[in-house]
N, C-alpha and C positions, 0 to 999 in steps of 0.2 A: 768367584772368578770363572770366566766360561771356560779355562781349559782344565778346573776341577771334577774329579769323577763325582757324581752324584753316592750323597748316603744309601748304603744298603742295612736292611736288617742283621742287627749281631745275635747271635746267639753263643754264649749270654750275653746281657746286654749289661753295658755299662752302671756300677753298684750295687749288682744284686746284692752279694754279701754286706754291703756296709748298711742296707734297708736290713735283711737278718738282725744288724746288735740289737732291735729294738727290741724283739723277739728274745732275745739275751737278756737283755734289763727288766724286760718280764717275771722270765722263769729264775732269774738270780732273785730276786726279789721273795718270791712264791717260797725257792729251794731255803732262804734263809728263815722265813715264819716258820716252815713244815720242823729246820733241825731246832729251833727254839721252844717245839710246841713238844716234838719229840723229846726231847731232854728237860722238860718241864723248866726252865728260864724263866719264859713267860705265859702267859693263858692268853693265847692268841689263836684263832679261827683259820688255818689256809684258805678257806675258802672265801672268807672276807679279804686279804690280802690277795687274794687273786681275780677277783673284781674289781676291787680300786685299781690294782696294775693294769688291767685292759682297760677302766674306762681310763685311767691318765695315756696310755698309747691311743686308743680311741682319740680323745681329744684334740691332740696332739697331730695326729696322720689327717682327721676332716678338715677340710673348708670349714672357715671361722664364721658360715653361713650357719653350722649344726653348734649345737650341745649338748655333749654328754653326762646323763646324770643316772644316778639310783634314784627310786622312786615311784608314783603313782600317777594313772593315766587317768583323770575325771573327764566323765563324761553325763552329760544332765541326761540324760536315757539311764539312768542307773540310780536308784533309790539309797538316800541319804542313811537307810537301815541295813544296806548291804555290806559285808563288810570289803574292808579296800586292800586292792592287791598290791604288793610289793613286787617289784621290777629288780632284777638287777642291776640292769643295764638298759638304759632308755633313751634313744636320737630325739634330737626334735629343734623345729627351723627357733633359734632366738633370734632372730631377727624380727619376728613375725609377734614370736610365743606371750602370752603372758605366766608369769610364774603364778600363783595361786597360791602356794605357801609354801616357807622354807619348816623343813621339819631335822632338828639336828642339835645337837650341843654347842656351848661358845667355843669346844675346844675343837671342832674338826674341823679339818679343811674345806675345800669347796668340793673335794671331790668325796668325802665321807658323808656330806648333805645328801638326804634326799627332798626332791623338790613334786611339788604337785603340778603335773601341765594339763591342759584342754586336750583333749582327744585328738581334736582337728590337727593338730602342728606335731601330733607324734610319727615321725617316719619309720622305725625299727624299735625292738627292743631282743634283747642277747638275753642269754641264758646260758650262767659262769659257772660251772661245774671243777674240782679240782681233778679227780681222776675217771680216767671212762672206764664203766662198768655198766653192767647190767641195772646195778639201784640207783646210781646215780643217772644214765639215761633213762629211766622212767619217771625218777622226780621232775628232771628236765622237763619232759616230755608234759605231767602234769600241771609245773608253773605257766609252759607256754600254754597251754588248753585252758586256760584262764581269761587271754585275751575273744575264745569265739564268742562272747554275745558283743564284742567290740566290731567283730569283722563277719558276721551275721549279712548283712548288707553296706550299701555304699550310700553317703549322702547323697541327695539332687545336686546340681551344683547351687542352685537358686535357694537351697533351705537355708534360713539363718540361724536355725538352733543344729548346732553338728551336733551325732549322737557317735557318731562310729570311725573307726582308724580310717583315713586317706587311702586311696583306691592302691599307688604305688607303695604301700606300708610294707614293710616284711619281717620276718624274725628267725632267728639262726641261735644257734649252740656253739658255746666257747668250752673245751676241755683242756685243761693244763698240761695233762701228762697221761700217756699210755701206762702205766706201773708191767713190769715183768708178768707180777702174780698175774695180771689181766690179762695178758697176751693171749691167752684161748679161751677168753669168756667170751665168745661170738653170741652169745642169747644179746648180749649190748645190742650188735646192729636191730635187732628184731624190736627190742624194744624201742630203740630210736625212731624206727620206719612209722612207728604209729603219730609222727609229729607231721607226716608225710599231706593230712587231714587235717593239717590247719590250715586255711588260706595263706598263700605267700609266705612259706618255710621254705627255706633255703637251705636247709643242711647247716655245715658248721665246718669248724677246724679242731683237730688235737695236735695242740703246740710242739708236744715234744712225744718219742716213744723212746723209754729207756733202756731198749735194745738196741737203738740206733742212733748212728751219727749226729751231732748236735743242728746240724742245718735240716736234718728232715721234718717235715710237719704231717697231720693226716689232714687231707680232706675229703668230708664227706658231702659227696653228692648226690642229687634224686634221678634217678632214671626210671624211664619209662616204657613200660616192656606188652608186648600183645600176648602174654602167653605167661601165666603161672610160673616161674622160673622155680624153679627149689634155691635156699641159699648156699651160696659157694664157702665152705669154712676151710680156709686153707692150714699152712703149719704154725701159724699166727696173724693176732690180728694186724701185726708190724709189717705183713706182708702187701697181702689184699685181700679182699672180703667185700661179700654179699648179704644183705639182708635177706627173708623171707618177701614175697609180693602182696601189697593190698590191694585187694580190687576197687577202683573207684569209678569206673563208669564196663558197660557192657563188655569191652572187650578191651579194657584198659586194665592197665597194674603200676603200681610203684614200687621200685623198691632202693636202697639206697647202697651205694658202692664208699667203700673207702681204701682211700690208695696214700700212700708214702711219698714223698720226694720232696727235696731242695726247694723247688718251686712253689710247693704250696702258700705257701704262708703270705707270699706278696700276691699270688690268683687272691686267695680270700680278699686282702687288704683291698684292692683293686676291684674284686665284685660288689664289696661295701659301696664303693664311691658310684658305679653300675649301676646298683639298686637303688640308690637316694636318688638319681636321673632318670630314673625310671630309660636304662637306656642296656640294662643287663639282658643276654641271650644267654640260655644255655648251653655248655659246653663248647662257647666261644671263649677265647683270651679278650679279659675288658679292658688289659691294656698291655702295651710293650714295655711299660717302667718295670726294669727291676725281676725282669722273667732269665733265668738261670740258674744252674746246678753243675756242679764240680764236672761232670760227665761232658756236660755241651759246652764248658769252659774249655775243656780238653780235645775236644772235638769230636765227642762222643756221644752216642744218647744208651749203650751198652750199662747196665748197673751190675755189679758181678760181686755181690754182697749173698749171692745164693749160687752155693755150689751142684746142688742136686741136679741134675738133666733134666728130670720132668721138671723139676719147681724151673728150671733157668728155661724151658720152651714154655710152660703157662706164661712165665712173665714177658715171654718175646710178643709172644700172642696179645697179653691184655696192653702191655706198652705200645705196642702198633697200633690197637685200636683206641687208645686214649691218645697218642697224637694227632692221627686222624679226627678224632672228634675234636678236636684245638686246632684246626685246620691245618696241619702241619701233613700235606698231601703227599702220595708219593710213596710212604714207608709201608712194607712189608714188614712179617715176623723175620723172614728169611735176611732180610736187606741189617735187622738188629743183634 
């Protein structure tokens, strides 16, 4: 009706929290294998359980364009003597795909199969880790370093034999949980950064940190610095943190940020869908579904979970400049 005011931008915006349960039915899932395995019940894997649970939210949250499987990525560029890598997590268009072979028992589900796909139709593969640490971001790090003689080069469009992952491919790190004991193992970030040197790595998320509120999540990001930065190791890694810098061209560096909040978890979700469109920017918002946190619910962007003066002005500081990079213009450290 034309004497209606026109929609504005909410902040937060309408469900963020009820996009969170899913995120919930994850880590409840995850939390129940971990006290089963811990109390010896049953002889069950967290780490298996916490794979099936993201790729069934995975499948779940994409366009019924993608599927999500465990698995292997064949590609005829790769000799029938080498041996085949396992995925934990592996996108890819079935619309398009063919399967190649189901590899699995009569007794698992669809999402305990792994399947064989053609290189060409693979858009992502994840990399499921239960807790961040230092050993576990270096395995990380090594399974995805598995995909470079994949992404070595890019097909012509004209070749009919594909050898190598699709130009917009990407691949990313999933951690379940910050555990306390880790909260100052910062060597993690350093080891993470080395993933930096894969083509189209995107960083990742850590679900939960067990020092903090159940709606926070971490994400880690790539930043791109002109100047050797030392890394920032604050009073935990629940806070924020800095990786160490790789040099990857003359007067270029990487190195990787990871920061806390409410928000994260639907940014991730949301750069998933980004990066399959090949339509992701960094350090832009890929979408307004579902962007809020207790604070901005309030009318707030203030977080006051850190009483110290210097730690509460570092944060003024790095949250002004992480709105800014989300184009959220206008905010000073002073203004927070």
């Amino acid at each position: 009706m034309s004497g209606e005011k026109p929609l504005q931008r909410q902040l937060a915006s309408q469900g963020w929290k009820q996009f969170l349960a899913a995120k919930t039915r994850m880590l409840t899932a995850y939390d129940l294998a971990k006290d089963m395995e811990n109390n010896k019940l049953v002889k069950v894997r967290q780490g298996l359980v916490a794979e099936a649970e993201f790729r069934k939210w995975l499948s779940e949250f994409l366009p019924k364009r993608y599927a999500v499987t465990a698995g292997y990525i064949i590609s005829p560029g790769i000799s029938s003597k080498d041996h085949m890598v396992h995925y934990d997590v592996i996108v890819y268009d079935q619309l398009e795909s063919p399967v190649l072979w189901v590899e699995g028992n009569p007794d698992s589900s669809n999402q305990g199969q792994s399947l064989a796909i053609p290189v060409e139709y693979v858009h992502a593969v994840f990399e499921v880790k239960s807790a961040f640490n230092r050993q576990s971001a270096k395995k990380a790090v090594n399974q995805l370093s598995k995909l470079k003689p994949l992404l070595a080069r890019v097909d012509p469009p004209t070749s009919r034999a594909k050898m190598y992952l699709p130009a917009n491919f990407f691949c990313a790190t999933v951690f379940f949980e910050l555990r306390k004991e880790h909260e100052k193992d910062f060597a993690a970030m350093n080891e993470l950064v080395n993933a930096t040197m894969i083509r189209r790595f995107y960083g990742g998320i850590i679900l939960r940190a067990e020092t903090l509120e159940k709606y926070n999540s971490g994400k880690i990001t790539i930043r791109n610095e002109n100047v050797n930065a030392e890394p920032n190791s604050n009073s935990s890694l629940s806070f924020w943190s800095t990786s160490k810098c790789l040099k990857y061209n003359d007067d270029q560096y990487l190195s990787l940020l990871l920061t806390f909040w409410e928000q994260h978890f639907s940014e991730f979700a949301f750069d998933i869908l980004a990066l399959l469109k090949n339509t992701y920017q960094p350090n832009v918002l890929s979408s307004l579904y579902c962007t809020g946190s207790t604070a901005l619910e309030n009318g707030s962007v203030i977080e006051t979970r850190y009483a110290d003066p210097e730690g509460y002005k570092l944060f003024q500081e790095e949250t002004a400049a992480i709105l800014k990079s989300k184009g959220f213009v206008g905010f000073e450290p002073s203004d927070l």
